[in-house]
DODOLO-157194 format. One line per 8 residues: number of its first residue (from 1); their letters; for each residue x, y, z of C-alpha. Coordinates in nm, 4 decimals, always signed. Layout:
<rs>
NUM	a	X,Y,Z ~ ...
</rs>
This chain:
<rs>
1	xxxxxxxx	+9.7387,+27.1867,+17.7984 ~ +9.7695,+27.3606,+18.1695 ~ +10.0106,+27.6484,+18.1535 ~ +10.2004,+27.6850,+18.4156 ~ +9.9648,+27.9532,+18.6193 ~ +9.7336,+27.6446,+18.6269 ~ +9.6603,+27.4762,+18.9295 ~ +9.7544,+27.0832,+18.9783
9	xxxxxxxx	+9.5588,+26.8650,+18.9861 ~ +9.5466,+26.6209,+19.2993 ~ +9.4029,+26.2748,+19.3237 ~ +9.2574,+26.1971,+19.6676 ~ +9.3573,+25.8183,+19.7703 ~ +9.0111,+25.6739,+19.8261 ~ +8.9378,+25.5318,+20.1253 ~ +8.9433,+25.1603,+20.2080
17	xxxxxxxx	+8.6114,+24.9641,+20.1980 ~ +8.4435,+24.9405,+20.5387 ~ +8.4618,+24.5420,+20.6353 ~ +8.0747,+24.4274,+20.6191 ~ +8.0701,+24.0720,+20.5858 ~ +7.6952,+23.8715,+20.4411 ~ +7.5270,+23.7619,+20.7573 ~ +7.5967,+23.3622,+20.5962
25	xxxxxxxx	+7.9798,+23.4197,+20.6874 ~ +7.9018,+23.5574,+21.0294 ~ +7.7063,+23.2915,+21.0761 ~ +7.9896,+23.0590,+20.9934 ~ +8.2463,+23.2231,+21.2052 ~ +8.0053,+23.2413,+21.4709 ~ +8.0010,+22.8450,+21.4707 ~ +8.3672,+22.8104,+21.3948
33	xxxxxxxx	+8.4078,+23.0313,+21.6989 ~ +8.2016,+22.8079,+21.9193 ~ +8.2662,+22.4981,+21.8420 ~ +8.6456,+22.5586,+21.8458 ~ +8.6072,+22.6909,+22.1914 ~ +8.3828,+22.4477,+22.3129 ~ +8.6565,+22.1671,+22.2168 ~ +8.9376,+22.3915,+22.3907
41	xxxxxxxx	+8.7501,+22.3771,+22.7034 ~ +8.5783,+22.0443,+22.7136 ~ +8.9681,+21.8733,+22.6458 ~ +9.1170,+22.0746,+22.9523 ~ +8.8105,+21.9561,+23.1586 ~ +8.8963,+21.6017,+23.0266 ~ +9.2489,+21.6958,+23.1479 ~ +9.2338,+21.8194,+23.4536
49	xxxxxxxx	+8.9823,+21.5696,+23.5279 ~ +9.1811,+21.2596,+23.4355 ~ +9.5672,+21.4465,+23.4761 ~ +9.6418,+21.3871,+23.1359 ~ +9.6710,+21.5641,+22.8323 ~ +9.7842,+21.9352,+22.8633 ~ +9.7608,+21.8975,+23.2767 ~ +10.0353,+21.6706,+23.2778
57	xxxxxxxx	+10.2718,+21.9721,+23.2046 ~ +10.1181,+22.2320,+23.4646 ~ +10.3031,+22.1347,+23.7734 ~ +10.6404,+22.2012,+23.5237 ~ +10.4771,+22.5170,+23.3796 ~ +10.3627,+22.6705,+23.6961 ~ +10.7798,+22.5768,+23.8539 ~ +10.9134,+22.6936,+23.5270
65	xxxxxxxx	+10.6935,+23.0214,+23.5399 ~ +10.7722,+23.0949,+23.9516 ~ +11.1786,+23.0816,+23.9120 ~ +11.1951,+23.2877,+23.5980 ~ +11.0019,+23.6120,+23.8679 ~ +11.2045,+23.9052,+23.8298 ~ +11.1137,+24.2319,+24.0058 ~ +11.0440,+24.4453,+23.6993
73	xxxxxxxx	+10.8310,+24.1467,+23.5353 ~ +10.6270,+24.1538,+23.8483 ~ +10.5427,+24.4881,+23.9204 ~ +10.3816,+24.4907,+23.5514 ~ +10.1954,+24.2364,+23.5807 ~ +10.0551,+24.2424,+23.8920 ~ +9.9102,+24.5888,+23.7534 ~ +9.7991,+24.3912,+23.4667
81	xxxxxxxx	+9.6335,+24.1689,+23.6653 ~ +9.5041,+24.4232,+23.9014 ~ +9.3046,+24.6689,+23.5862 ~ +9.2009,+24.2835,+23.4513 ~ +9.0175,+24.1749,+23.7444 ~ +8.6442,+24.0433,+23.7058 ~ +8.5232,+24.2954,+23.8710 ~ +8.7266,+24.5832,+23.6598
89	xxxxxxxx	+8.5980,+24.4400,+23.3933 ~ +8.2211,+24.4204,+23.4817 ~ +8.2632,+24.7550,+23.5572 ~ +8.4384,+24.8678,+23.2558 ~ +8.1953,+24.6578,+23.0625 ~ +7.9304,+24.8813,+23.1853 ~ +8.0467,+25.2087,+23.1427 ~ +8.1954,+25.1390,+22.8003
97	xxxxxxxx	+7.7944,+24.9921,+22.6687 ~ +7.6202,+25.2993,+22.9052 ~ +7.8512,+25.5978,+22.6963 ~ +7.8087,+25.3719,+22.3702 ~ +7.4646,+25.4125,+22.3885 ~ +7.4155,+25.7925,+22.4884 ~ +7.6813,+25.8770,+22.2083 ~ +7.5573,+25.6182,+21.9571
105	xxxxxxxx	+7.2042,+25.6410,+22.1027 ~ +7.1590,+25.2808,+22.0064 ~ +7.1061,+24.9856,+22.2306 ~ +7.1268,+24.6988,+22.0741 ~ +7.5400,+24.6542,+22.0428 ~ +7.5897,+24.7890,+22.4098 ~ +7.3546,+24.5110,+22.5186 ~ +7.5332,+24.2719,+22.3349
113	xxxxxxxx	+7.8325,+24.3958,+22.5206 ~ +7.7148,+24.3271,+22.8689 ~ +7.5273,+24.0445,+22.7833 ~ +7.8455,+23.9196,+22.6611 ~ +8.0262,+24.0166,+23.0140 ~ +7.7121,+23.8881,+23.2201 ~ +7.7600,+23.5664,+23.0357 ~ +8.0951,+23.5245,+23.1562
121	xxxxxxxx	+8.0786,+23.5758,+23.5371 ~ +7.7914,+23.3548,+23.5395 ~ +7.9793,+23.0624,+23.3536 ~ +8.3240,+23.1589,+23.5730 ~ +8.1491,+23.0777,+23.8409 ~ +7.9187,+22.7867,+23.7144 ~ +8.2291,+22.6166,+23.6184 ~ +8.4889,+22.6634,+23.9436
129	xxxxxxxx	+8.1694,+22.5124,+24.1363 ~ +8.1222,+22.2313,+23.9267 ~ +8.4915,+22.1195,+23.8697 ~ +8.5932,+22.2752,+24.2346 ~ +8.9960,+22.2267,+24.1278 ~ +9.2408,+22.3931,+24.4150 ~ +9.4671,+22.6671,+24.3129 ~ +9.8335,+22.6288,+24.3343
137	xxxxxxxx	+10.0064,+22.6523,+24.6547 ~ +9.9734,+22.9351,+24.8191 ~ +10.3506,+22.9522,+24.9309 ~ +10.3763,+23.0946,+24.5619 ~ +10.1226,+23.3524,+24.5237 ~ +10.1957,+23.6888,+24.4794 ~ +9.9834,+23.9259,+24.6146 ~ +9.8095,+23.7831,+24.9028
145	xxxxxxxx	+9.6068,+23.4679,+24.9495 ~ +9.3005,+23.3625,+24.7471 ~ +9.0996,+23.1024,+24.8805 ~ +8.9070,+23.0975,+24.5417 ~ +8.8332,+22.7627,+24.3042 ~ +9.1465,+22.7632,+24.0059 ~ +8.9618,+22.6256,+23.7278 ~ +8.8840,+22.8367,+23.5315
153	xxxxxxxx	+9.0585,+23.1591,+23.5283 ~ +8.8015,+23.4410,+23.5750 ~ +9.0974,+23.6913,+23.4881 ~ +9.1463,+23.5930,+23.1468 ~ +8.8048,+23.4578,+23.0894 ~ +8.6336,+23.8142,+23.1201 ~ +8.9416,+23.9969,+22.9831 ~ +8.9544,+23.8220,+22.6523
161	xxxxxxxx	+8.5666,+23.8329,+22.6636 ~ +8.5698,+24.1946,+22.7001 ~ +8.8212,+24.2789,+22.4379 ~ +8.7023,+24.0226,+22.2035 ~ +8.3488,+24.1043,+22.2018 ~ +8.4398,+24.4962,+22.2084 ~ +8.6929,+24.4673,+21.8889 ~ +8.3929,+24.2837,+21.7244
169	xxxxxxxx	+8.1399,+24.5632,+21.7923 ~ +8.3587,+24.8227,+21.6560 ~ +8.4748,+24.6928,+21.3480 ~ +8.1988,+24.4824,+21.2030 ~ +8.0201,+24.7686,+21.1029 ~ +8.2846,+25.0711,+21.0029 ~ +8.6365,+24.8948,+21.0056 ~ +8.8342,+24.8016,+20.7202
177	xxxxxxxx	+9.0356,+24.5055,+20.6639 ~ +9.3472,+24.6378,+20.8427 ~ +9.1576,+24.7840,+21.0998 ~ +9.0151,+24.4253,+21.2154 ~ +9.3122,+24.2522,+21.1798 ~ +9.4681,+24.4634,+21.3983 ~ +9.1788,+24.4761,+21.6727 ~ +9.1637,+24.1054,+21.6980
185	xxxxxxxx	+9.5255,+24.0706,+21.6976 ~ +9.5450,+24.3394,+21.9848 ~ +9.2723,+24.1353,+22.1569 ~ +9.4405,+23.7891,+22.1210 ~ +9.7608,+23.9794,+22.2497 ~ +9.6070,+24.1144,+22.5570 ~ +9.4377,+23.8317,+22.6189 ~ +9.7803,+23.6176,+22.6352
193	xxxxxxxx	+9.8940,+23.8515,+22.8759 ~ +9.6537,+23.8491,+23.0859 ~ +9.6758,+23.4573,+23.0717 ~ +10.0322,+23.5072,+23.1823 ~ +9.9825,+23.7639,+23.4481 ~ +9.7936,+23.4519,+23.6344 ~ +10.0394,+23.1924,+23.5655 ~ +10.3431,+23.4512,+23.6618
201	xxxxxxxx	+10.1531,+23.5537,+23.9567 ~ +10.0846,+23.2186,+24.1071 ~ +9.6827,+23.1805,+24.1169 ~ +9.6660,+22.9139,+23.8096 ~ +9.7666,+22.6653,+23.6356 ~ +9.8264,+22.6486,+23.2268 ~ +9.4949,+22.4329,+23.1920 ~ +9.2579,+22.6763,+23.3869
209	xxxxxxxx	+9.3977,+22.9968,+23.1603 ~ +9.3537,+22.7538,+22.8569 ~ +9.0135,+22.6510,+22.9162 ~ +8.9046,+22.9839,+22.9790 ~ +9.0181,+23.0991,+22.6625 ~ +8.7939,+22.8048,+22.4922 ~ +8.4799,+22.9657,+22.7254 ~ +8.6060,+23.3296,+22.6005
217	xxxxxxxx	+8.5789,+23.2015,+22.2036 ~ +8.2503,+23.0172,+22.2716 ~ +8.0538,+23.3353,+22.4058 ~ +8.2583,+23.5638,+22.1531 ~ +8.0876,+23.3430,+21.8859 ~ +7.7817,+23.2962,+22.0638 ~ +7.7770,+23.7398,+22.0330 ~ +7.8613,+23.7263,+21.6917
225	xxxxxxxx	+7.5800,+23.4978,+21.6307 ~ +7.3345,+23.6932,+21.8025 ~ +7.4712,+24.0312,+21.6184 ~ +7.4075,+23.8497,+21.3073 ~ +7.0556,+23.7431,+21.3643 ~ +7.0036,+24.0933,+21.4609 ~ +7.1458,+24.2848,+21.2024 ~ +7.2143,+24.0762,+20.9220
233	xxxxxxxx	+7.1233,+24.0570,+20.5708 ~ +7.1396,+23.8629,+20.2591 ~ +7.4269,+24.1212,+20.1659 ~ +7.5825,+24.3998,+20.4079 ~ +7.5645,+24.3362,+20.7687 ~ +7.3448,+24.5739,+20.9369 ~ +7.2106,+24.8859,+20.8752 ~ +7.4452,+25.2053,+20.8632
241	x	+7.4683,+25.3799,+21.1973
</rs>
């Protein structure tokens, strides 16, 4: 029996398993990933391309979106869509996969990063050529003219790349259950706003910021898939850092 000189004794909550899936389930989400995104996008090219579908709703959507503009609403998001640019996000792409790999000294993820953002631009671009779909009119943009092609949204295409691909990299490895949920939710959620920012803003229609989403979750799942061949293993996912 302890007298009461004793000291207590204090159970230490342990902490929650890291989240390290088998490479077989990466492998599956990777494909999920890709092939729902690839059916996203190839519908709203269908759409835009025939004005059916989801297209039939963006002249109401983009009306609907320009007479609820409120001062307040638009000074946020035009900052939102000003730290989201493509070019922000190359950048910050960069820098984020540059310090990764001095402090991590690892390559591998950081390249999978940039790859990731590379991947992106280069489609962005690929695809406003090819489908060459005019941007709404200009009477309603927001902060100046943009004589770029609409479709799709290079905004929320490297955005919800970026944070996708980046809340992948950091808890695949060391996160815990909660910890992931949260990241992708906090992607998905940034991602959406972002998505807004361009239809609030005047520069898109619904379709373009929905069909870049569908690109976004095809190269997120072409990453994971590429992580996986990497690093995977019959049982935890990559070796410990």
């Amino acid at each position: 029996m302890l007298s009461a000189s004793s000291p207590r004794l204090s159970v230490r909550p342990r902490p929650a398993p890291a989240l390290r899936l088998p490479q077989r389930v990466l492998f599956l989400w990777a494909g999920a990933l890709f092939v729902a995104g690839d059916a996203v996008f190839w519908l709203m090219f269908a759409a835009v391309l025939s004005t059916s579908g989801l297209a039939t709703l963006d002249g109401a959507v983009h009306s609907f979106v320009v007479d609820s503009r409120s001062d307040p609403a638009t000074g946020f998001l035009a900052g939102v869509s000003a730290v989201t640019s493509p070019t922000v996000m190359s950048v910050a792409g960069g820098l984020v996969a540059v310090v990764w790999a001095a402090w991590k000294r690892e390559l591998w993820r950081p390249a999978i990063l940039m790859g990731a953002m590379v991947l992106s631009v280069v489609l962005a671009a690929v695809i406003k050529l090819e489908v060459s779909r005019s941007r709404p009119p200009s009477s309603d943009f927001l902060l100046g003219p943009d004589d770029a092609l609409s479709f799709p949204s290079g905004h929320t295409l490297g955005a919800a790349v970026f944070v996708s691909v980046l809340a992948y990299l950091l808890v695949s490895r060391s996160g815990t259950r909660t910890t992931a949920v949260l990241a992708y939710a906090g992607a998905a959620l940034l991602t959406l706003l972002v998505a807004y920012s361009r239809l609030y803003l005047g520069y898109h229609w619904l379709t373009d910021v929905v069909a870049s989403m569908g690109v976004a979750l095809g190269v997120f799942g072409l990453a994971v898939f590429v992580d996986a061949v990497r690093y995977g293993r019959a049982n935890p996912v990559g070796p410990p850092d």
